[in-house]
N, C-alpha and C positions, 0 to 999 in steps of 0.2 A: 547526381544532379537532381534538383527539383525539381515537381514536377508542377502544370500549372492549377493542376486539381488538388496537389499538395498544398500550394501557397492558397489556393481558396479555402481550404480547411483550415488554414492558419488563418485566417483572413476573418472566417466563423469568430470562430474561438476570441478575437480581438474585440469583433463585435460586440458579443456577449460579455464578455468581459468590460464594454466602455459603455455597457443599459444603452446602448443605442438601437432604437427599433430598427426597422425594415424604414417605415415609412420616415424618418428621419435622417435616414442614409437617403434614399431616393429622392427626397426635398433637398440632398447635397450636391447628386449627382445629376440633379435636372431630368428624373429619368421615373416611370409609374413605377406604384410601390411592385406591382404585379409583376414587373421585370423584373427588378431587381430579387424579386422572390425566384422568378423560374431562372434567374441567371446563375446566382446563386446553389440554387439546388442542381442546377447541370455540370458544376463546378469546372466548367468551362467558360474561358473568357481571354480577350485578348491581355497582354500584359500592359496598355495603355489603361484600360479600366482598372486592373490590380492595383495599378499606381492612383489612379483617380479615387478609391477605395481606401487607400494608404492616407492619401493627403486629409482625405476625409474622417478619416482615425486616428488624423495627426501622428501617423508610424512614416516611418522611414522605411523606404522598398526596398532598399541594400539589404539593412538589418533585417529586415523581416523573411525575405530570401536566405540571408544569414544560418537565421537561426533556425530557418526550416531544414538545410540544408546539414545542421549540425543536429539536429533530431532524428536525422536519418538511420537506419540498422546499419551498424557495419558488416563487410561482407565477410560469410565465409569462408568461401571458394569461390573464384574468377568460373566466369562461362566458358564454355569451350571456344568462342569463337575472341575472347579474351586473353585465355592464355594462346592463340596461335599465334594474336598480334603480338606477343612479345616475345614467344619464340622465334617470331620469325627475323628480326635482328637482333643481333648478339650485343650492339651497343645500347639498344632500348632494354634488352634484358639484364644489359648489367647496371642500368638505372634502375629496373625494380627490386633489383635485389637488394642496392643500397639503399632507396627508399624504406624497403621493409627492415632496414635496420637503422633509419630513421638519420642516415648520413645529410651534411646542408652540401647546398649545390657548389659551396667552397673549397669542403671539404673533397666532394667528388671527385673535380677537377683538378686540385691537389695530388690525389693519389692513382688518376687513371690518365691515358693520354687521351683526352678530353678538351676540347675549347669550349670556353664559359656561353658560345655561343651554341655550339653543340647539346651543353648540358640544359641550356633554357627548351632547345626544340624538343630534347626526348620528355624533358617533364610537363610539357605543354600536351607531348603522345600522351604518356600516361594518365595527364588529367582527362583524355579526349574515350579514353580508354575505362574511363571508372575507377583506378584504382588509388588517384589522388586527388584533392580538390587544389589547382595552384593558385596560392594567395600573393597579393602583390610583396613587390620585393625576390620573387622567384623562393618565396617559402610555399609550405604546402601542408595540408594535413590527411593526414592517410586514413583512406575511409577502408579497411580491410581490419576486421577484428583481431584481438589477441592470440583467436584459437585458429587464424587463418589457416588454410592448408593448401598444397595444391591438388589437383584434381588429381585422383588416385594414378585412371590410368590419363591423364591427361597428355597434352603437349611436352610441358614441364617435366612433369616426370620421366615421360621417355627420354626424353634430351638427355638427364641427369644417370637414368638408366645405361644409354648408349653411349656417353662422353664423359662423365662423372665419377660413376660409380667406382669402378677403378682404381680410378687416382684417389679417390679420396681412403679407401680400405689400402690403399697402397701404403699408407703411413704406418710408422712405428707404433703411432701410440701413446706413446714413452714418456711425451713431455708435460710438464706442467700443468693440470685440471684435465689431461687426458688419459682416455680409456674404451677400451672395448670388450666389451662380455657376448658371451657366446652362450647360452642357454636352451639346453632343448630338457623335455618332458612332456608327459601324457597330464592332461588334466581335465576335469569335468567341461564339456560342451556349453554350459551353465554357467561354469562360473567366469570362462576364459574373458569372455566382453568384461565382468571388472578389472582385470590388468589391464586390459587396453584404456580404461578411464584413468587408470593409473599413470599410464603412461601419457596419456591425453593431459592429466595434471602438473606434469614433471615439466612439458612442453611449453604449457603455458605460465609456470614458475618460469622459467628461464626465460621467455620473452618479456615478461613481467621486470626479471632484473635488467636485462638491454634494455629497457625504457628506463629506469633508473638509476643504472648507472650513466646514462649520459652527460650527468651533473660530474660525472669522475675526468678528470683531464681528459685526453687522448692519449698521453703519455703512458699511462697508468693501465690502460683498454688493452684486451687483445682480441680480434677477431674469432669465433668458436662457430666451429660447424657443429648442433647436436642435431643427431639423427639414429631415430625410435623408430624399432617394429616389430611386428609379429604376425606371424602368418601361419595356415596349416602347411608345413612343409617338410618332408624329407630328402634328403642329398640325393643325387639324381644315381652317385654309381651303386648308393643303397637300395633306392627303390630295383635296380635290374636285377638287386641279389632275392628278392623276397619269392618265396615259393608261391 
């Protein structure tokens, strides 16, 4: 969400960009130019004057919100107090998962027991949440980067730890673009963080293609869980052998 010292910097920037002084804004705004100097530099102001501001820069406050708004860094990693909210119902968590795999609110409620009225409330959670901007029509756009993660030892991952983990190594393996490798060795202290970039690579390849294959039917799509790691670690009945 923007913020209102955001939209004053946008606000700057407009300025300057339309050679409109201070004192020609203030001759607009019915207001000393000396306010509008210290109002300015406090970049604090109500959102009645932003707009007052706008009209006077002949901008549009939507757009201009808009586009502050699409300027913004995407995130991350969710806060701790972020992922709790979503862990903490299993129907809002299975909107942000579909979310981050960029599913429309059609398709949701198509494939979960879900009413379209249900699905508008959780994405209204998650926009309230940070994790989506909801744009009219009930579409959305996802402010969480490509390199997203979740919080190592967060919410999330415990959930997936104590419910997940499992079931998901439960599987064969066996079918079609799937696979599991098992790799252990000793390697330099030094060099081990470049795998992890490597694999940090692989991750973001693959959400790279889910965003591009979305132009692929549905028909055509299959759901893929990929799931990268590495750790210092030995098997627990090894470690009790070691002298």
């Amino acid at each position: 969400m923007s913020t209102t010292a955001d939209l004053v910097a946008a606000l700057k920037k407009e300025l300057k960009a339309a050679q409109m002084t201070y004192a020609d804004l203030a001759e607009a705004l019915g207001m000393a130019e000396s306010s509008v100097k210290r109002m300015l530099a406090k970049g604090d102001m109500p959102l009645s004057r932003i707009d007052a501001i706008c009209r006077a820069l002949a901008l549009d406050f939507a757009d201009l919100a808009r586009r502050v708004a699409d300027s913004q860094p995407l995130l991350q990693e969710l806060s701790l107090e972020q992922e709790k909210a979503v862990v903490a119902d299993k129907k809002l968590m299975l909107m942000a998962i579909c979310v981050l795999s960029q599913w429309t609110l059609e398709q949701i409620v198509a494939a979960y027991r879900l009413s379209e009225a249900e699905g508008i409330k959780y994405l209204a959670q998650l926009d309230r949440i940070g994790i989506i901007e909801l744009k009219p029509l009930n579409r959305y756009r996802l402010k969480l980067a490509k390199t997203f993660r979740w919080r190592p030892h967060g919410p999330m991952m415990t959930f997936f730890r104590e419910h997940a983990l499992l079931d998901y190594f439960a599987g064969g393996f066996g079918g079609p673009g799937e696979g599991v490798m098992l790799v252990h060795g000793s390697v330099s202290r030094a060099l081990a963080p470049s795998f992890l970039e490597r694999m940090q690579r692989v991750a973001q390849d693959f959400a790279q293609q889910h965003l591009a294959d979305q132009k692929v039917p549905a028909s055509e799509r299959e759901g893929y869980t990929l799931l990268l790691a590495m750790r210092s670690w030995e098997f627990e009945v090894f470690e009790h052998m070691r002298r």
